[in-house]
N, C-alpha and C positions, 0 to 999 in steps of 0.2 A: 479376591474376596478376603478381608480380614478376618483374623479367630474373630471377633465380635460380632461380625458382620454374620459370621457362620451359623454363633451361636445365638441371634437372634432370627436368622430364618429357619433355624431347625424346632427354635420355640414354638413359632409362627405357622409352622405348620404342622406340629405334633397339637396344637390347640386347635388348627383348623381340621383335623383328622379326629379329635376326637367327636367335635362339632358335627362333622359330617358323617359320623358311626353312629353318633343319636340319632339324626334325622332320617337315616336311610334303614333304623332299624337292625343294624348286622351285629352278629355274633361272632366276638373275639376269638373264638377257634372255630374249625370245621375237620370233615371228619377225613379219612383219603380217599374215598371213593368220593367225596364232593371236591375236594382241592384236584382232582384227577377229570371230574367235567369241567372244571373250572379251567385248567389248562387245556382241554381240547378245544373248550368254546373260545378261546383266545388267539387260539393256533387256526382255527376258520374265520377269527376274525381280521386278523392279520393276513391270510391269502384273499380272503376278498376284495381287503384294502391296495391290495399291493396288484390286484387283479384289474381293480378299476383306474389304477394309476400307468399299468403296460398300457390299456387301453384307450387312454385318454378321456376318460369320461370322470364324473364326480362321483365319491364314491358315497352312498348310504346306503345303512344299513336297515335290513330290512327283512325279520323273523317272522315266520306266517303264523309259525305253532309257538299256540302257548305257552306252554310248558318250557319248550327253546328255549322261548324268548326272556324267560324269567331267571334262565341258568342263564342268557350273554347279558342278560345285565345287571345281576351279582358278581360276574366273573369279573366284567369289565369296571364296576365299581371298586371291589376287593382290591384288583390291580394298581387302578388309579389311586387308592389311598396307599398304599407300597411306595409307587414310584413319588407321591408328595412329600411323603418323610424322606426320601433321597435327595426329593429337592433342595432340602432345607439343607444337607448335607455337602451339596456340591461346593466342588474349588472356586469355580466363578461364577457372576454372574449372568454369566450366557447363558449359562449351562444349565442353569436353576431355571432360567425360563424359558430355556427349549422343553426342559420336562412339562413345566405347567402348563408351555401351550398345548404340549402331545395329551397331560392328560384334561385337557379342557376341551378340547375336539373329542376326545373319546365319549366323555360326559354328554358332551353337544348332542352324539349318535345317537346315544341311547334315550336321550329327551327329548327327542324328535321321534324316533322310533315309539316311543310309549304314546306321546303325543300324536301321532298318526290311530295309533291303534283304537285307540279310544272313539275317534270321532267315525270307524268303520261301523258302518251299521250291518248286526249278522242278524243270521235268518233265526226266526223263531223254533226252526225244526232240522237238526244239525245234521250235515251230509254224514252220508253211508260211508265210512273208510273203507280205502282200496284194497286191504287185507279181507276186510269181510266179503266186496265181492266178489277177491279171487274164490274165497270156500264158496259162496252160494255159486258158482259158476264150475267147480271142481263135484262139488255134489248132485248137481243135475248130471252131469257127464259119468261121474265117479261114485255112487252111492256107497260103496266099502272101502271109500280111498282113505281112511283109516288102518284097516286091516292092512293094505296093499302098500301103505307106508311102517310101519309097523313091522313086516316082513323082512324087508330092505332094512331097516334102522337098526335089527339086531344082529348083524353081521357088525354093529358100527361097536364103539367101545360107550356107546349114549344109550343101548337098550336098555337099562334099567332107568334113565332118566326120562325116557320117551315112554314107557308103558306106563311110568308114576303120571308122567303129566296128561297121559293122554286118558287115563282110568280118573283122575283127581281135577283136573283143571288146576296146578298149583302152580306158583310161577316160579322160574328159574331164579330167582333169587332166593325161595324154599329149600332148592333143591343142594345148593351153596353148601345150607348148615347142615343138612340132611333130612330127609325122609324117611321112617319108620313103617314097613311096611309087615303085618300080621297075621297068621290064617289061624281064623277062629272057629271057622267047619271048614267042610268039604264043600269048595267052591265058592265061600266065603271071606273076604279079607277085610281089615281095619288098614287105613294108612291116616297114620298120623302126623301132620304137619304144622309144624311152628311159625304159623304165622308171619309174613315178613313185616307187612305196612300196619295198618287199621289203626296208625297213633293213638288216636282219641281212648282205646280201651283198655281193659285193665294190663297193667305189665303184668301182675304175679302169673298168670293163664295165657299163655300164647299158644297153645297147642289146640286146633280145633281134625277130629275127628271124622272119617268118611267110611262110612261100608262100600264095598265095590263086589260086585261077583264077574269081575274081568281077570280071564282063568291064564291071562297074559303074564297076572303076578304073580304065581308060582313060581315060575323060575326065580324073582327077584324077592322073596320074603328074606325079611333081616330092613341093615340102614340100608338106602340109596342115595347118594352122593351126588353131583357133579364133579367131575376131577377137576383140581385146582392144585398147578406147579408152581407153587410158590419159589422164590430163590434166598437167597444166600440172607439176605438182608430182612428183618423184622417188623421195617417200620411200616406204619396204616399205609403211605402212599403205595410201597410197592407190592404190599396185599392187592391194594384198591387194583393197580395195575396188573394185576394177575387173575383177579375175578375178573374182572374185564374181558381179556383174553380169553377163559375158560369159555364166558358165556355169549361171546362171539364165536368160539368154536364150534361150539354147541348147534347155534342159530346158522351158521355158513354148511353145517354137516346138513342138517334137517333142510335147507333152502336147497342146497345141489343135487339133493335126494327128491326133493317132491318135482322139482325144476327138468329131472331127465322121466320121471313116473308120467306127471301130467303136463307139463309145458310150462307151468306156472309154479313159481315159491310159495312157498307153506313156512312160516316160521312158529316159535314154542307158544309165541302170544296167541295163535289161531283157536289154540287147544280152551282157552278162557274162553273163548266166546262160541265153541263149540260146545261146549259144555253148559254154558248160562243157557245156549236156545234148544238141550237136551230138556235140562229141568222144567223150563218154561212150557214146553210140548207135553211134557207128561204134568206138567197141573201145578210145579209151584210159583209162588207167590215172586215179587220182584227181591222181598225182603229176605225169603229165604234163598233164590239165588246171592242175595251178595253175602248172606253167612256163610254160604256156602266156599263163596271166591276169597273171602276172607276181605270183603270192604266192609267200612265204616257207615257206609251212607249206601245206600239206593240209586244214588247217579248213575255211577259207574257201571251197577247191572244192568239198566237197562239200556247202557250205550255198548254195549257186550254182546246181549242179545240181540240187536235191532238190526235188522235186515235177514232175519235165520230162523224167524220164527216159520217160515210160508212151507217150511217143510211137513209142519203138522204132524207127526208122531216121534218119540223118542227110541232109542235103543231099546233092546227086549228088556233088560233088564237094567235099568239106569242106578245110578251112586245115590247112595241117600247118607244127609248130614245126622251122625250120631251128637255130636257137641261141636258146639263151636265157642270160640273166646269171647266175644260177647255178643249180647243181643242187640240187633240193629236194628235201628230207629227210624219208620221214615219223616218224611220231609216234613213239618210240625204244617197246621193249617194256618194261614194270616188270623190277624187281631178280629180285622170284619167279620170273616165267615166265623167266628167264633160268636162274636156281639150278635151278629143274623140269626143263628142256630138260639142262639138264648133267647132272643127276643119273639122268634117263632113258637117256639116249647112255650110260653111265658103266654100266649095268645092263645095254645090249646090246650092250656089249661085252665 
């Protein structure tokens, strides 16, 4: 390949790369805890390929969860625009179109894959996750298996993270920047935590507030932490790479601990959705379970709650939300039943 030749397929593809960052919508930086999914979902995408090639079969791919599937095909887009501007780069032109094939098969994947998804038809009423019915199957058997994990957990170096979460419902990524935890009587406590998600509301207030009288947090009043060994090096990726760590430790401590107590894994996420069908038992609203969990929207409480409510009473004395970052909204009503409502009122008047 000649310098001209060079320098017109690295034009050609620095134009085609920008082309292709409009259309797909991506954002010229990311942050290292996303560049850090983005490399895992790459590295599963690569043994599958290379799984379906030992075995002789064709390989597609093919992500059931949502969420996944949204991170393998950012990842795998991201990449593909990487290895096109190297195209443009290469010595020859073999080379340049070994790349383009590899990333036009990748693209293929994922186009097929969205393409697939699309045309799946799902149920109107979303299954029961296999977490939720390891607890309703632990709580018929286990009604204090709380306590009785709780016990166990503080021998570990995670009791203060396990009493915050398990008193608050916060999630391990809370627990990261830290938790503030208060005693304002006697048997009394505020724990205050900094919101991790809820984008939509306001940045300057991220700290929503909880009373708890779980006499658990005595011992732990002051900040609460998850420990996080960061190393030598400063940058976001190898943060990213060390919260990570921390809070797979975290989740592998708490799964071997409930796994030898009752038979079955309990992870930190359990605690949400123990706590959403605490509130829900003792009388509150969907809206204020999710201010409470610190969501934006109402969805997510009541896919928290669902399957846990059959228990029908809450703890003696459950968490009540003193403040929270913002007020949440639910689901607005369509155009019609608006038009309907007006035109009814309009009639009986």
């Amino acid at each position: 390949m000649t310098p001209e030749d060079k320098s017109k397929g690295t034009q050609g593809a620095i134009k085609l790369h920008d082309r292709l960052v409009q259309i797909w919508g991506m954002q010229p930086t990311i942050s290292g805890a996303t560049q850090l999914s983005y490399e895992n979902a790459l590295v599963q995408y690569a043994k599958q390929e290379q799984s379906a090639i030992n075995e002789g079969r064709e390989f597609v791919l093919d992500i059931s969860n949502k969420n996944s599937r949204t991170v393998f095909t950012a990842a795998i887009r991201r990449s593909s625009l990487a290895r096109l501007l190297a195209a443009g780069q290469s010595d020859s032109v073999a080379q340049a179109m070994q790349i383009m094939n590899d990333v036009t098969e990748d693209l293929r994947q994922v186009d097929a894959m969205l393409a697939r998804q699309k045309t799946v038809e799902k149920s109107s009423k979303s299954e029961i996750n296999l977490w939720t019915m390891r607890i309703a199957g632990i709580e018929k058997i286990f009604p204090d298996w709380r306590d009785r994990l709780q016990r166990k957990m503080a021998q570990s170096k995670y009791a203060g993270c396990f009493a915050v979460q398990r008193a608050s419902g916060c999630r391990t990524e809370e627990l990261i920047r830290g938790v503030l935890v208060k005693k304002v009587a006697e048997g009394e406590y505020q724990i205050h935590i900094y919101t991790a998600k809820q984008r939509a509301a306001n940045t300057d207030n991220r700290v929503r507030i909880i009373k708890s009288y779980d006499q658990v947090l005595e011992a732990y009043v002051g900040e609460v932490k998850l420990p996080v060994e960061f190393g030598v090096s400063n940058s976001d990726l190898d943060k990213a790479r060390a919260i990570a760590k921390a809070k797979n430790n975290y989740k592998q401590t708490m799964a071997n601990t409930s796994k030898r107590l009752f038979g079955l894994s309990i992870t930190p996420k359990a605690f949400r959705s123990c706590m959403a069908s605490d509130l829900r038992a003792a009388g509150a609203s969907t809206v204020g379970v999710a201010e409470f969990l610190g969501h934006s929207s109402t969805a997510c409480a009541n896919r928290y709650s669902r399957g846990l409510n059959v228990r029908g009473k809450a703890r003696t004395s459950p968490a009540v939300l003193e403040s929270a970052r913002v007020k949440v909204q639910p689901k607005s009503i369509s155009k019609s039943l608006v038009d309907a409502r007006t035109i009814s009122a309009a009639f009986k008047n």
